[in-house]
N, C-alpha and C positions, 0 to 999 in steps of 0.2 A: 650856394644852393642851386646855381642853373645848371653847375658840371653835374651834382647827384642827380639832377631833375634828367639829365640828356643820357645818364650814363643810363638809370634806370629804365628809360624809354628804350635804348638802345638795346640793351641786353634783355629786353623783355621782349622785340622784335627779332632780334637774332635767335632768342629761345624759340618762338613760336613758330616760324621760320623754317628750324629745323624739325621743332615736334608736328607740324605739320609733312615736310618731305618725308620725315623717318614711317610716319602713321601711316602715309599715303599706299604705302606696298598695298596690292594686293593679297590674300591670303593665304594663292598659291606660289608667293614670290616666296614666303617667310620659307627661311631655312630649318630644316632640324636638326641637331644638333647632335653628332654622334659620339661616342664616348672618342674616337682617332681626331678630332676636331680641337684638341684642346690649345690651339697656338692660334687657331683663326681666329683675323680680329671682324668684326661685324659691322658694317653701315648701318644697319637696321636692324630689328628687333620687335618681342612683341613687347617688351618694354627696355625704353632707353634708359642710358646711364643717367645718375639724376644728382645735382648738389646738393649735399643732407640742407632740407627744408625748401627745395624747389629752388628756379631760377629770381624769386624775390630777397632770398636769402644768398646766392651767388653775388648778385649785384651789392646788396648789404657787405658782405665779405669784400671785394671789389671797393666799396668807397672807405672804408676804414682801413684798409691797405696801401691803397696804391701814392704812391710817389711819384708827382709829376717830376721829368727829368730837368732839372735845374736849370742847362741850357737850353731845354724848348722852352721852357715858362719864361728866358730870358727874351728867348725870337721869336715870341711869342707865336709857336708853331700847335697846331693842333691834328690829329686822325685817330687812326683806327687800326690798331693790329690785328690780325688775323692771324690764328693760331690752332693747329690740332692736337690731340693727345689722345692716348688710349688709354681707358679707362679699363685696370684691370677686374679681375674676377674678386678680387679681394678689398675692390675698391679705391686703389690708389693711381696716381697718376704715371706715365712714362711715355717714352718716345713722345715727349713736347717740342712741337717746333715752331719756330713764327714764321707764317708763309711771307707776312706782304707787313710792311711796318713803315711810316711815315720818316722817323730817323733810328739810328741807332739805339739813342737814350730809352727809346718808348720802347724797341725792340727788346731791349734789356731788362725794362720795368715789366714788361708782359710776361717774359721767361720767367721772371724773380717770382711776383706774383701765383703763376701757375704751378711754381714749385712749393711755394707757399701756403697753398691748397690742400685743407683735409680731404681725410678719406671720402669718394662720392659712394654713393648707394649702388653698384655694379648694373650694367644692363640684364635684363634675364629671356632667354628664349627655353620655350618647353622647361621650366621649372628650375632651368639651372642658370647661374651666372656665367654670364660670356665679357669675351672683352670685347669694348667696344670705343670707336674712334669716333672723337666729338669733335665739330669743329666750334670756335667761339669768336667773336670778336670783341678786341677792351678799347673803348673808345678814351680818350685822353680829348678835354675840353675845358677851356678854364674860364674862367668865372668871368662874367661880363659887370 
């Protein structure tokens, strides 16, 4: 119960986190969006990309997924991957990478995981879906 209890705290910081920096623009920074624009991906928005049912339903998907890596659970190793992806116009994930990963195994289980990932809710500026680059982190913690 402590890893759901750490993981949910975690990813509920890393959401706010971000929905704070992304909100923060000004609202002469926000871009608009011209129909020759259609490849650019977006930091920001006036609405970000979203996991169908918000970041409480993320972390839910998150604990009923994830596999701790066999031999970390054995070295008893714990962190936090760090990973981005673009969230397309139509909702699905690509260009997923993991920047920063504790070991392999966790590296692997993050990729898995993210591929694993239904369609998100698209970011939308000036009324239209844009794509948009999310960063996340999947903390891996095991149970005390």
């Amino acid at each position: 119960m402590t890893y759901i209890y750490h993981m949910k705290i975690f990813a509920l910081s890393a959401f706010l986190i971000c929905l704070v920096s992304f909100c923060s623009a000004q609202s002469n920074d926000i871009k608009q969006v011209p129909d020759t624009a259609a490849n650019t991906v977006f930091s920001s928005a006036e609405k970000i990309a979203e996991f169908p049912g918000g970041i409480t339903e993320f972390t839910k998907f998150i604990d009923k997924n994830v596999r701790y890596p066999e031999k970390d659970k054995i070295a008893k190793i714990e962190g936090r991957a760090i990973a981005t992806f673009i969230v397309e116009r139509d909702g699905s994930l690509t260009d997923i990478k993991i920047l920063k990963s504790p070991t392999p195994g966790m590296e692997a289980e993050a990729l898995r995981l993210l591929k694993l990932s239904p369609k998100w809710q698209p970011a939308m500026q000036n009324g239209r879906a844009v794509r948009f680059q999310f960063p996340v982190a999947i903390s891996f913690k095991l149970p005390k």
